[in-house]
C-alpha positions in Angstrom: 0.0 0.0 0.0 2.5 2.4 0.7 4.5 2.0 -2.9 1.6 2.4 -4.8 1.4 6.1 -2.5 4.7 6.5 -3.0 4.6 5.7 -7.2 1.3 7.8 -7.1 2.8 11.2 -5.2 6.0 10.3 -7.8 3.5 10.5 -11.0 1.7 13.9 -8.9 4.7 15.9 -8.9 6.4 14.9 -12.7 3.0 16.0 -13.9 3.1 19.1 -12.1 6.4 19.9 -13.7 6.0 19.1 -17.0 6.7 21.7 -19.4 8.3 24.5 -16.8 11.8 22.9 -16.2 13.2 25.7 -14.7 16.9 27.0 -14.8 19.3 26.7 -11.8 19.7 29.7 -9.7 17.6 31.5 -12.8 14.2 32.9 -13.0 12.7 32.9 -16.4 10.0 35.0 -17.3 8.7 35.3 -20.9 7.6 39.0 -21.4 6.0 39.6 -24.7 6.4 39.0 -28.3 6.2 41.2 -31.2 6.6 41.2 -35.1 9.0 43.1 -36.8 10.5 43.6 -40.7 14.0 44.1 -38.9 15.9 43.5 -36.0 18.8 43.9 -33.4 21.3 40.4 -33.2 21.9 41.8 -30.4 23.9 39.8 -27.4 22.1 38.4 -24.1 22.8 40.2 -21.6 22.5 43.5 -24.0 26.1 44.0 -24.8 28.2 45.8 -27.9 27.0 43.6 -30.6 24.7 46.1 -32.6 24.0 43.7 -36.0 20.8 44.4 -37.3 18.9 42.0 -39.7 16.4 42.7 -42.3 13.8 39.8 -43.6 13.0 38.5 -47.1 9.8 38.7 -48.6 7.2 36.4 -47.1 9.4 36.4 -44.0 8.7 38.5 -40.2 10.6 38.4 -37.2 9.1 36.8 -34.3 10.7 38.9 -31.2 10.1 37.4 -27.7 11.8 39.5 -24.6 12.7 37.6 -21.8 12.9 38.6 -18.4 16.0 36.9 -16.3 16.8 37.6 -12.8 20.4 35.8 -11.1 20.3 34.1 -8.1 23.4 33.9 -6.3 23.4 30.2 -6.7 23.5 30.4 -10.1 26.7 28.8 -11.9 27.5 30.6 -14.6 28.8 28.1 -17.8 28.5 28.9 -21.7 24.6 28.7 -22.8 23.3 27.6 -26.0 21.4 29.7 -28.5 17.5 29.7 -27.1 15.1 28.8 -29.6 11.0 28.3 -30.6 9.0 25.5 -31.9 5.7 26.6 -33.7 2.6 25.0 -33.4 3.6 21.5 -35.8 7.0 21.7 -33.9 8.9 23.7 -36.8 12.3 24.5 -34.4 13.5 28.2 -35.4 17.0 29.2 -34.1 18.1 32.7 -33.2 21.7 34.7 -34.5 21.5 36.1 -30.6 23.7 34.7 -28.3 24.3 34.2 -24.6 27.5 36.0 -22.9 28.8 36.7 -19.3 25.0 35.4 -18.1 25.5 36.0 -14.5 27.5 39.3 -14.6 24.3 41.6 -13.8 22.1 40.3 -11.5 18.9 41.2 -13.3 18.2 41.7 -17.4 15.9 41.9 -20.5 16.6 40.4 -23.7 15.2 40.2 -27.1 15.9 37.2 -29.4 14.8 37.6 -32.8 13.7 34.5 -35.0 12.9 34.4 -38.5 9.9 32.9 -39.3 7.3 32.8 -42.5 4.7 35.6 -41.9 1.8 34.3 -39.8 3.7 31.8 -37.9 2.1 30.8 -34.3 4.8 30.3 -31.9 4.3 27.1 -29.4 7.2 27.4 -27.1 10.9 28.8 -26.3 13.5 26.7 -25.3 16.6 28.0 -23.2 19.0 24.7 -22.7 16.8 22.4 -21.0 14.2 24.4 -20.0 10.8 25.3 -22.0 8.6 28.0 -22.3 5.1 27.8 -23.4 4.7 30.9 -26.0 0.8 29.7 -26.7 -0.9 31.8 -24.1 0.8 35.1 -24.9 0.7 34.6 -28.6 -3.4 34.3 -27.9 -3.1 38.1 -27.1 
């Protein structure tokens, strides 16, 4: 009796984590998403980088800010590129990178993908972590 409690408090809490894996000693918060004909590459936090990228016809940028805040138990290491899935799991990849993550201990970024005009984002992924994008693309 008390494995089959055990297995079914086990199966309670993975299903209440599904989908939010968060980031250690990072708080995640997606803030908004625009479209755009153009847009900054640049760095995360906002550094010197000052590229600016233009689409191609039948293209937009999807831009989604993200809010980060540092804990001080965060270990900083190199990240990967963060990128979105649309709604039949299309991955887009942004040019934005990750650098010195960790320096300030709170900051806003804004990674730009390119994606075919109309495209309905389904989620953002940051290493291991995801973000569902479905809510605020309802808006």
């Amino acid at each position: 009796m008390t494995k089959a409690l055990v297995a079914l408090l086990a199966v309670g809490l993975l299903a209440q984590t599904a989908g939010k894996q968060p980031l250690p000693g990072l708080d995640v918060t997606v803030t908004k998403i625009e479209r755009a004909a153009t847009a900054s590459l640049r760095d995360c936090p906002p550094g010197s980088n000052t590229v600016t990228a233009v689409t191609r016809p039948g293209e937009q940028f999807a831009l989604v800010t993200v809010a980060f805040k540092v804990a001080p138990s965060f270990q900083a290491a190199p990240m990967k590129r963060p990128s979105v899935t649309d709604a039949s799991d299309k991955k887009f990849n942004t040019a934005a990178t990750f650098v010195d993550v960790g320096k300030v201990p709170e900051f806003s970024c804004t990674f730009p993908f390119r994606v075919p005009e109309g495209t309905k984002l389904k989620a953002l992924q940051i290493e291991n972590a995801s973000y569902d994008l479905s809510s605020i693309e309802s808006k």
